[in-house]
C-alpha positions in Angstrom: -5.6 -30.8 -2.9 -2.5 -28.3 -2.9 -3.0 -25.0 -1.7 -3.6 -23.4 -4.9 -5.9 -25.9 -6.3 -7.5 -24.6 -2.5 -7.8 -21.1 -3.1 -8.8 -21.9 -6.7 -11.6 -24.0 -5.7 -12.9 -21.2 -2.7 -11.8 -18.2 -4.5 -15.2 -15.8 -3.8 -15.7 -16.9 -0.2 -11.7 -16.8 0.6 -12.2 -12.9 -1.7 -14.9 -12.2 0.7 -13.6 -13.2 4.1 -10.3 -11.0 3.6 -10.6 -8.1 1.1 -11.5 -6.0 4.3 -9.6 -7.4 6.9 -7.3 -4.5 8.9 -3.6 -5.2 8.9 -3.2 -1.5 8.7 -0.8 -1.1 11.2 1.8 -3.7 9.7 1.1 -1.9 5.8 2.1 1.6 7.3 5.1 0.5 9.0 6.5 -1.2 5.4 5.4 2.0 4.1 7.2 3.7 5.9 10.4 2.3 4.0 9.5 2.5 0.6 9.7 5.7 -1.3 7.6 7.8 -2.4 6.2 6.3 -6.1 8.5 3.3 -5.3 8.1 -0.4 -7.2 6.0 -3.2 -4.6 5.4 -7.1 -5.6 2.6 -8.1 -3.7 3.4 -11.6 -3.8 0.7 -13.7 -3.3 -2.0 -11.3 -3.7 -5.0 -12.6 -2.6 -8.1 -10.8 -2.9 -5.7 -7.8 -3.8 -6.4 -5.6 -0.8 -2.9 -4.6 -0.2 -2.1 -3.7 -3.8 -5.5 -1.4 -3.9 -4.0 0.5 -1.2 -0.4 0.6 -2.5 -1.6 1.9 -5.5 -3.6 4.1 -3.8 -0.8 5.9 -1.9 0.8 6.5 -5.2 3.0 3.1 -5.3 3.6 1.1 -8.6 2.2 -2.1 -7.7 3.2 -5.5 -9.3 0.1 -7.8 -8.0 1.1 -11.6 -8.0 -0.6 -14.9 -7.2 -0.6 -18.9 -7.7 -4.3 -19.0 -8.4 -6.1 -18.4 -11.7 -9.1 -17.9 -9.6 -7.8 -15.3 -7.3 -5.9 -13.7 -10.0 -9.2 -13.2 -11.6 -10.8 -11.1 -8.8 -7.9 -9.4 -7.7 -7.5 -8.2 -11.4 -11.1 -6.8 -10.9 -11.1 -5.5 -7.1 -7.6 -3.5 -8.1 -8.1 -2.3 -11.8 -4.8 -3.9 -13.3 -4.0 -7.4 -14.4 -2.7 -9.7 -11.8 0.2 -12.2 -12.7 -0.7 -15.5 -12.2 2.6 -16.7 -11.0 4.2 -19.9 -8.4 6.5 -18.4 -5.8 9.2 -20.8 -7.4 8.1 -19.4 -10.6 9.1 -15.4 -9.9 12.3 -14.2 -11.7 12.7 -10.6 -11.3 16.1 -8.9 -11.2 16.5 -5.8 -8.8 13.1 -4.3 -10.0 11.4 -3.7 -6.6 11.8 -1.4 -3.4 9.8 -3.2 -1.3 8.0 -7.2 -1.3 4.8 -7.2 0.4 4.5 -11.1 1.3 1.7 -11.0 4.0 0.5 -14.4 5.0 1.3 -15.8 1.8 4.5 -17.2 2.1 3.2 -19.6 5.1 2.5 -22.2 2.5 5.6 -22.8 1.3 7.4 -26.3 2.6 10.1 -24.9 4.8 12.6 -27.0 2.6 11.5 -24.9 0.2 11.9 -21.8 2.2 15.5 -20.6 1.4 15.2 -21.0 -2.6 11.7 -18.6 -2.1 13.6 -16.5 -0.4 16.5 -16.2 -2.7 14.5 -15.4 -5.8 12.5 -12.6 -3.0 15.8 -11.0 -2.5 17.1 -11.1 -6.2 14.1 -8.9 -7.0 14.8 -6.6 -5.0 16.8 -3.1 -5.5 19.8 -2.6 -2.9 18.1 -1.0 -0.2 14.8 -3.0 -0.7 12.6 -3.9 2.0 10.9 -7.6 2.4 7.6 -7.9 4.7 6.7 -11.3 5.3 3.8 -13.0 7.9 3.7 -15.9 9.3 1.3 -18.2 11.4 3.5 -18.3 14.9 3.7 -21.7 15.8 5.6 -25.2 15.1 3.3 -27.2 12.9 4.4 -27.6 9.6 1.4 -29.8 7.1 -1.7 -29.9 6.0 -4.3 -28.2 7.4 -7.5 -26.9 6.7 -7.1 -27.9 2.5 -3.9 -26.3 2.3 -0.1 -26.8 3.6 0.9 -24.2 6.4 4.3 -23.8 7.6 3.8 -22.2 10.7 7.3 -20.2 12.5 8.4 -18.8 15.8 11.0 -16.7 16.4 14.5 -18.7 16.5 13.2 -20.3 13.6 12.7 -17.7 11.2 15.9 -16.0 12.5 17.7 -19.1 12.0 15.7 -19.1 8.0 17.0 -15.2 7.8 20.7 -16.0 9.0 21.1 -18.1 5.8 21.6 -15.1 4.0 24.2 -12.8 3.3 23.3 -9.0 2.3 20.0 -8.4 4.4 19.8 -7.0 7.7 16.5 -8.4 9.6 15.0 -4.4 10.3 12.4 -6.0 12.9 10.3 -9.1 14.1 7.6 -9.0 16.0 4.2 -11.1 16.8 1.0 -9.7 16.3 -3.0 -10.8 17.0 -5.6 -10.4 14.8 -9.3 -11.8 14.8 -10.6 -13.5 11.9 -14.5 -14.7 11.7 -13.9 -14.8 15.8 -11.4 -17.0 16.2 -7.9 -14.9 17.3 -5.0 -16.0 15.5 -1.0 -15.0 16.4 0.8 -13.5 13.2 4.7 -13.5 13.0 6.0 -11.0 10.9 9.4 -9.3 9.9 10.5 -6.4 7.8 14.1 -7.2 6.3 15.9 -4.8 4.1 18.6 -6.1 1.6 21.3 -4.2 2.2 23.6 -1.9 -0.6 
């Protein structure tokens, strides 16, 4: 089982176990650098939580995800369709000022990573800003149904120095408790520069 064939087959409990989880701290400070009314990909949607609030603060929200399943309910819990689309499947040209990418990006194979990445950037507008979340850690496989590429520091900084035209705005680890066990959360805001 791949990860989408994952979230396809738990869709309503993985819906139910995240639509209200609080990452509000990490969604204001993205916010922070997006304009006012500005364009957001929420790529790899999920239950669509994040997009509900981008749209409404007043963003236009592009809603994105591998699985037909989740694509579904998100369409429902946000009140727009939801494009059911592969990361390696995105092909936007400059269209957004910011990429919300929160813990979505975690299962893709870090061989994998840099060609993601690329088509991220591409769909961004000069002056864009990328958020991205990762598990911290080494481990890079299967685990729990689905494959996890999990970072620390150096390593993602390492991913991120690959590129030309972004400047890495801020990494920092966070904690967050899900269904009582505490997890550590990487995450990074990186503008592509003008």
């Amino acid at each position: 089982m791949d990860s989408t064939e994952y979230y396809n087959q738990y869709a309503h409990e993985y819906f139910e176990r995240t639509v209200d989880l609080d990452v509000d701290e990490n969604r204001e400070r993205f916010m922070e650098l997006i304009p006012d009314g500005g364009s957001i990909l929420d790529l790899g949607c999920g239950s669509g939580r994040d997009s509900a609030c981008f749209k409404d603060r007043g963003y236009d929200v592009t809603a994105v995800d591998g699985s037909a399943q989740m694509c579904s309910l998100a369409s429902i819990h946000i009140g727009q369709d939801v494009l059911n689309l592969k990361f390696s499947d995105i092909d936007f040209n400059e269209v957004f000022d910011g990429v919300w990418a929160c813990a979505s990006l975690l299962h893709v194979a870090s061989e994998e990573m840099p060609e993601i990445l690329h088509k991220i950037f591409k769909s961004m507008k000069p002056g864009g800003v990328l958020y991205v979340s990762y598990k911290y850690g080494d481990f890079e496989g299967l685990r729990d149904g689905r494959y996890y590429t999990d970072l620390r520091t150096r390593k993602l900084k390492e991913l991120l120095s690959e590129f030309e035209n972004i400047e890495v705005l801020d990494i920092w680890k966070s904690e967050q408790i899900i269904q009582e066990e505490e997890r550590i959360w990487l995450n990074a805001l990186v503008k592509k520069l003008e």
